[in-house]
N, C-alpha and C positions, 0 to 999 in steps of 0.2 A: 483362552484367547477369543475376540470377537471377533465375527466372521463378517466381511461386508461384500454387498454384493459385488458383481459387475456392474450394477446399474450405477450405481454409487460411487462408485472407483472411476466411471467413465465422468459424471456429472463433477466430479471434485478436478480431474483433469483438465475440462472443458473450464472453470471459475480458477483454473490457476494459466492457463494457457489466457483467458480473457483479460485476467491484473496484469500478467506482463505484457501483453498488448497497448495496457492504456497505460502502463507507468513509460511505456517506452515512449508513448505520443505527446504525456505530457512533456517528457524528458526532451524529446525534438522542438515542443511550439515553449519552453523555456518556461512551463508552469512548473510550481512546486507540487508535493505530494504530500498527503499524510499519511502516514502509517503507523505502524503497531511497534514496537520494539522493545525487547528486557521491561515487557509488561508495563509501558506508558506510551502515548500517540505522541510522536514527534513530526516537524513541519520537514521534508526534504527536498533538496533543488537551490538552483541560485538565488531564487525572490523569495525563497522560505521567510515568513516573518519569523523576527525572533523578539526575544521578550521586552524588549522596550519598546519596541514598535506595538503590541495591543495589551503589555499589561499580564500576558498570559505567556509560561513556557513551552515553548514546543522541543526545545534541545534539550 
């Protein structure tokens, strides 16, 4: 098993506590979001473009 520090464990805390921060701000001022999921970047939110609008999939 790999052992990770405290320093580490706090600094991973701190970059998960910061993405829900700004996914929640986006989510209040009505922006979309990208993110990661089942290994492809999808567009999330109400103005999410989706793929006829630029050509490319995000869903």
């Amino acid at each position: 098993m790999t052992m990770v520090s405290d320093d580490t464990l706090q600094i991973l805390e701190m970059l998960k506590k910061v993405a829900t921060k700004t996914l929640e701000k986006k989510r209040r001022l009505g922006q979309y979001a990208v993110i990661w999921r089942d290994g492809k970047a999808i567009a999330v939110g109400e103005d999410a473009p989706q793929e006829s609008d630029t050509g490319h999939s995000y869903n």
